[in-house]
C-alpha positions in Angstrom: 8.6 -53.1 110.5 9.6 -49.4 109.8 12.6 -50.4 107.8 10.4 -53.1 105.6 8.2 -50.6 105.1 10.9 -47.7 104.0 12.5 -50.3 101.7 8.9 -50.6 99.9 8.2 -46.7 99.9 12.1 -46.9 97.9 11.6 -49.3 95.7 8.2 -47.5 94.6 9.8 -44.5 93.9 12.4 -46.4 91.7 9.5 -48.0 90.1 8.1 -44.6 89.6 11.1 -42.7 88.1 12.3 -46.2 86.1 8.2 -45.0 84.5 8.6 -41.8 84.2 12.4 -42.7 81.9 9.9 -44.5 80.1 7.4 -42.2 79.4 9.8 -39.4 78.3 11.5 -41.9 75.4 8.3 -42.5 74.3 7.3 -39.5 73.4 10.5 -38.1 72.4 10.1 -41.3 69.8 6.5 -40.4 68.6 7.7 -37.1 68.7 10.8 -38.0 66.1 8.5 -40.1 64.1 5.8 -36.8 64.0 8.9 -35.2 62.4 10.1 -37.6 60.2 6.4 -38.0 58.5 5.6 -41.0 59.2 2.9 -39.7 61.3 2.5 -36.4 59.1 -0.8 -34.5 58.1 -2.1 -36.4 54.8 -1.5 -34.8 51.1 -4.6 -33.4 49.6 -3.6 -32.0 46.2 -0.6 -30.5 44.6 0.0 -27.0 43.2 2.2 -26.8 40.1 2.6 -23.0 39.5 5.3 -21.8 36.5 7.8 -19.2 37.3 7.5 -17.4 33.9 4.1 -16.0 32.3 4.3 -16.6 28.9 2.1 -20.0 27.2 3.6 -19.4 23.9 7.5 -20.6 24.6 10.4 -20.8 22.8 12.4 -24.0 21.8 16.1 -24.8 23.5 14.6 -23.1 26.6 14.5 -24.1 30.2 10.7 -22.6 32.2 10.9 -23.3 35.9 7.8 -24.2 38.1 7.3 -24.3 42.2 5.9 -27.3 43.4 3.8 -26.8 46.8 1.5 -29.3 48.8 -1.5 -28.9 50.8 -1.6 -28.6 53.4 2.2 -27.1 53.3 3.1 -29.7 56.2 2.3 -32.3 54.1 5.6 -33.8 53.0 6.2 -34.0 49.1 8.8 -36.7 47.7 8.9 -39.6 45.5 7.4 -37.7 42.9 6.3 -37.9 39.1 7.1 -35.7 36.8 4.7 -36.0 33.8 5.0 -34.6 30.4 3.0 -35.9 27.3 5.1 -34.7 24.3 8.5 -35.7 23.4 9.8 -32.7 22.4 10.5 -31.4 25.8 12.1 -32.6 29.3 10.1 -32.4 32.7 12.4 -33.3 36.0 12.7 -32.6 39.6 15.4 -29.2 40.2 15.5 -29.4 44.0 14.1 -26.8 46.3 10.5 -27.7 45.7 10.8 -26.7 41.8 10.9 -28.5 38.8 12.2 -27.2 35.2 11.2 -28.3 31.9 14.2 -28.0 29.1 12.5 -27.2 25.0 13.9 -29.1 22.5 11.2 -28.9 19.7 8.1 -27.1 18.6 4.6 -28.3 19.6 2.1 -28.7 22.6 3.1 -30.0 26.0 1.0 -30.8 29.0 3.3 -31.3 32.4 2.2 -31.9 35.6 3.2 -33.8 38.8 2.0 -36.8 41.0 2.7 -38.1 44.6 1.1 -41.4 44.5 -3.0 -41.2 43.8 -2.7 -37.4 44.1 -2.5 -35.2 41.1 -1.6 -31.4 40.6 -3.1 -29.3 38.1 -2.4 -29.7 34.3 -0.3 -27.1 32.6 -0.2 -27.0 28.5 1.8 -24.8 26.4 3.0 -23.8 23.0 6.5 -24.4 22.3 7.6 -22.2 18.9 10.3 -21.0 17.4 10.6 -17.8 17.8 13.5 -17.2 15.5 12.4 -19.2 12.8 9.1 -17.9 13.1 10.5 -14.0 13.1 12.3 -15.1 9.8 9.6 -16.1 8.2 7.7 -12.7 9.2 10.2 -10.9 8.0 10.0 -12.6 4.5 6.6 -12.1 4.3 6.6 -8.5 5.0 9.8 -7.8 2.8 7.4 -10.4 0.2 4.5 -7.7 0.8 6.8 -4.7 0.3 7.7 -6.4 -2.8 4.7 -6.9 -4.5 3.6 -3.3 -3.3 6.2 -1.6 -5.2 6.2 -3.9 -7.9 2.5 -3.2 -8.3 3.0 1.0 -7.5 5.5 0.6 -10.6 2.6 -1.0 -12.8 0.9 1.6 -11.6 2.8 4.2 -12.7 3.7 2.4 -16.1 -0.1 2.4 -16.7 -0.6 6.2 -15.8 2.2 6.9 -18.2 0.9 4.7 -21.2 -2.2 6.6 -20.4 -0.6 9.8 -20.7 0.7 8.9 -23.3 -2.3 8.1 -25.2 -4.0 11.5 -24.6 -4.4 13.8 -27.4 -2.2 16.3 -27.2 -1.1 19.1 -30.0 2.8 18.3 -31.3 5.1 20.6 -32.8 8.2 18.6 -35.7 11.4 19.6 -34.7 13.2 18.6 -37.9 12.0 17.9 -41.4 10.7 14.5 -41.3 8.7 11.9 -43.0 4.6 11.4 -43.2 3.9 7.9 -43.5 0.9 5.9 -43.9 1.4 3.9 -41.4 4.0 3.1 -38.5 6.6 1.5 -40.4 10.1 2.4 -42.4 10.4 -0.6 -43.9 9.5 0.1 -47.3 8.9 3.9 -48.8 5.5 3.1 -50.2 4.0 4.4 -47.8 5.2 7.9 -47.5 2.8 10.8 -47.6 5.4 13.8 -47.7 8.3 15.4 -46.0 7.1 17.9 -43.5 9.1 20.9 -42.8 10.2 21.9 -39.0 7.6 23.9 -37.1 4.2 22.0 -38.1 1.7 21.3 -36.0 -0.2 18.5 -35.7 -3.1 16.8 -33.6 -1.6 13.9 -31.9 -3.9 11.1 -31.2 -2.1 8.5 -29.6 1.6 7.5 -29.2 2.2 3.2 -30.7 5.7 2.4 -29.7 7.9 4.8 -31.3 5.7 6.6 -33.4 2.5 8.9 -33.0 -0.6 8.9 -34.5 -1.6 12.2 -36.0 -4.6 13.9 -37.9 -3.3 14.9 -41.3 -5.4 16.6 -44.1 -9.1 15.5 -42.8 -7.8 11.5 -42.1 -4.4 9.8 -40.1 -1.1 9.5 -40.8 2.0 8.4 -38.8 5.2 10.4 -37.5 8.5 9.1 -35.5 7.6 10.6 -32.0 11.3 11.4 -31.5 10.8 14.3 -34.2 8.1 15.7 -32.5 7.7 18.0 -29.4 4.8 18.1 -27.2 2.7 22.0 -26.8 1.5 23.3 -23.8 -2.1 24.6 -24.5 -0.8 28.0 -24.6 2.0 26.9 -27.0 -0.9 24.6 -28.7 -3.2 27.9 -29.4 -0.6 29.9 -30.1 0.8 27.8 -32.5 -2.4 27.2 -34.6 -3.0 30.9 -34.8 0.2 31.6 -36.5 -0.5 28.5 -38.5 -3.9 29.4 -39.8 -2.3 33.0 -40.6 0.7 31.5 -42.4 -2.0 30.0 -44.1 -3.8 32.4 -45.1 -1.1 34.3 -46.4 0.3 32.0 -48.7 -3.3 31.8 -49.9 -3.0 34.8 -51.1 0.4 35.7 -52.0 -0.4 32.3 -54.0 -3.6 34.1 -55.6 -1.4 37.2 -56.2 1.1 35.5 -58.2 -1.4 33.6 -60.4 -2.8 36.6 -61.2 0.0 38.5 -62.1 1.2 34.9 -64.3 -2.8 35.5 -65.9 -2.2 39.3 -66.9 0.9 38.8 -68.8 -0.2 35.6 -70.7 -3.5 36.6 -71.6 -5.7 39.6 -69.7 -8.5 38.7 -70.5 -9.5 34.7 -70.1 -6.4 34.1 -68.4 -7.3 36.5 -65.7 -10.5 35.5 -65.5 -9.8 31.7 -65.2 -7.4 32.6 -62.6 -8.9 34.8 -60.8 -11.5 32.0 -60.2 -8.9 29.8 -59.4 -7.2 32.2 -56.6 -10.7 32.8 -55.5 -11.2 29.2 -54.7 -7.7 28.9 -53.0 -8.8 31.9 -50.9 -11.7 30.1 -49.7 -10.2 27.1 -49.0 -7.6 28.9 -46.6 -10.1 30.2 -44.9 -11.7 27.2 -44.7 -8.4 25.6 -43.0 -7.9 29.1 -41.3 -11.8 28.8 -39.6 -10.7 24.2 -39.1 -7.6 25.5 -37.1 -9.4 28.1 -35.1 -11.8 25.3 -34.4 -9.3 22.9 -33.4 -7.5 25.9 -30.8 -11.1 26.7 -29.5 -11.4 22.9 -28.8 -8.0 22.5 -26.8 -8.9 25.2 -24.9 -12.0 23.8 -23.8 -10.8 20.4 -23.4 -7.5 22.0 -21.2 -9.7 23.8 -19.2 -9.3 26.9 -17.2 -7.7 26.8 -13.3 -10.0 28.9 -10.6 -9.4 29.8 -7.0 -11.8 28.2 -4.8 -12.3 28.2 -1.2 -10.0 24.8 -1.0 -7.4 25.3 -3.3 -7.6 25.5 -6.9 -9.5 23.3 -10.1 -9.6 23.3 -13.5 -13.3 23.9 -15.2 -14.1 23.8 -18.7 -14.5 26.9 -20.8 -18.3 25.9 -20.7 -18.3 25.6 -16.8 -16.3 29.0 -16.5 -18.6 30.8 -18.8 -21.6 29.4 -16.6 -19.9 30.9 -13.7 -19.4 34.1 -15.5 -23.3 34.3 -16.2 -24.3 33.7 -12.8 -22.2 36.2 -10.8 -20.5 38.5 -13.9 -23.6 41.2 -12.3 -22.4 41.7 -9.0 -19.1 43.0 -10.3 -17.4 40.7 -8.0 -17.2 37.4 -9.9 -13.7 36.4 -8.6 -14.8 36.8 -4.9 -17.5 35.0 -5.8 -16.3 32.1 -7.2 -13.4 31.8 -4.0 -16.4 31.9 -1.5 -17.3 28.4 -2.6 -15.6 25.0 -2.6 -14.3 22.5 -5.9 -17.1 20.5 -4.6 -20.0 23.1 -4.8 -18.9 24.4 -7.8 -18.5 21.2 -9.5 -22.3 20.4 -8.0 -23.5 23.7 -9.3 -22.5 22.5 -13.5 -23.9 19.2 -12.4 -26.9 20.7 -11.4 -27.3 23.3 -14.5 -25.9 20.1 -16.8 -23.2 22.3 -18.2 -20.1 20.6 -19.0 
């Protein structure tokens, strides 16, 4: 009875342990299943994150991007890798990344999918950057172009300006006074002036200038003239109008003299008269060229330290200056205690100009 019933309590405990074998390669097999996946924690959405921060990119490029799950133990494989433009490749790089190769410009959306889950949707700009720099640089050496080209019209228009001021001229060889701007014929020639003359220039037309000549206009070759400075200008005219006037009378003299011998009594008389008139008329062209000098003056202007810098006034606007501080004995101070623009606003004001 005692051994039947040791035999029993044996077997039980081989029963037991033959369980307990059992139970251990069970879950030593659940547990190798657990980490195979096959019993893993369920996907719930993808994370595509690029490895770069630009969205403009550049073509013949590779951009890398980390691919991660959630939750992280949820395995990731047999995945999609989506792109919807031709011009660029999308594929799997190994260590949970993917990279995506340029080949052309456009826009690209990528984005990857396990199954009926989805990551986020990434678009970009693909350029090139090269070309695109190229054409930049054309533009702005296009720009830099057309800016000189139109400072040069610029300046060719301020000098044709210039050119057409008035502006007193002084022959610097004996040269021909023509009608009009042209040598192809001599019909049209006034007389030969002698070197020295001065004349009122108008304007210049091509190669010639337009000058006042004996109250109407003639026409000389601009290369025989020389251009005054308003001092040269005044100074100029004053020995002109005395020339003038001297030959007036050295004119009147001789007729006089010519009168007395011929006949001194009619003859004298007649040209007396006659030097008389000549007189007058030279100072008639002496009082014209005094005129004329007065007028450049005033048109040059007279320069004026102000509290800025200096300005040029007419002889008007000077002379208005003169009469409202010529009292305190101190008109230069004066006028260098106020600006250009205060001055200028003072002849406004007053309406001198």
């Amino acid at each position: 009875m005692k051994r039947r019933k040791k035999k029993q309590l044996q077997m039980m405990a081989i029963l037991l342990a033959f369980l307990v074998v059992i139970v251990l390669l069970i879950a030593f097999g659940i547990s190798a299943l657990v980490k195979s996946g096959l019993f893993g924690k369920k996907l719930e959405s993808i994370a595509l994150t690029p490895e770069f921060t630009e969205t403009e990119l550049d073509v013949n490029q590779d951009y890398t991007f980390t691919i991660k799950g959630n939750p992280e133990k949820a395995k990731l494989k047999d995945l999609d890798y989506i792109t919807d433009a031709s011009n660029v490749s999308f594929e799997e790089s190994g260590d949970g990344t993917a990279v995506m190769h340029t080949y052309g410009e456009g826009v690209v959306t990528v984005c990857v999918r396990m199954k009926d889950v989805e990551s986020n949707y990434l678009t970009f700009n693909v350029v090139d950057r090269a070309a695109a720099e190229a054409a930049k640089a054309a533009e702005e050496a296009a720009a830099a172009q057309a800016a000189a080209e139109a400072a040069a019209q610029a300046e060719a228009a301020a000098q044709s300006l210039e050119a057409k001021k008035e502006a007193y001229v002084r022959t610097n060889d004996k040269v021909r006074i023509r009608k009009s701007p042209s040598t192809d014929s001599n019909d049209n020639i006034i007389t030969t002036c002698e070197i020295g003359e001065v004349y009122l220039r108008l304007e210049e037309v091509d190669d010639w200038s337009r000058i006042v000549y004996d109250e109407g206009e003639a026409y000389i070759k601009t290369e025989f003239l020389d251009v005054l400075s308003d001092e040269e200008a005044q100074a100029a005219l004053e020995d002109q109008k005395n020339k003038s006037v001297e030959d007036a009378l050295k004119k009147a003299e001789d007729q006089a003299q010519k009168a007395n011998a011929a006949d001194p009594v009619a003859a004298a008389a007649a040209e007396a008269a006659k030097a008389q008139d000549d007189a007058a008329k030279a100072a008639a062209d002496a009082a014209a060229a005094e005129a004329a000098a007065a007028a450049a003056a005033a048109a040059s202007g007279t320069t004026v330290v102000c509290k800025d810098g200096t300005a040029t006034f007419t002889a008007n606007q000077v002379n208005y200056f003169h009469g409202l501080w010529d009292y305190t004995g101190q008109y230069e101070e004066m006028v260098s205690h106020h600006t250009i623009g205060e001055l200028r606003q003072l002849c406004e004001n007053a309406g001198v100009n």
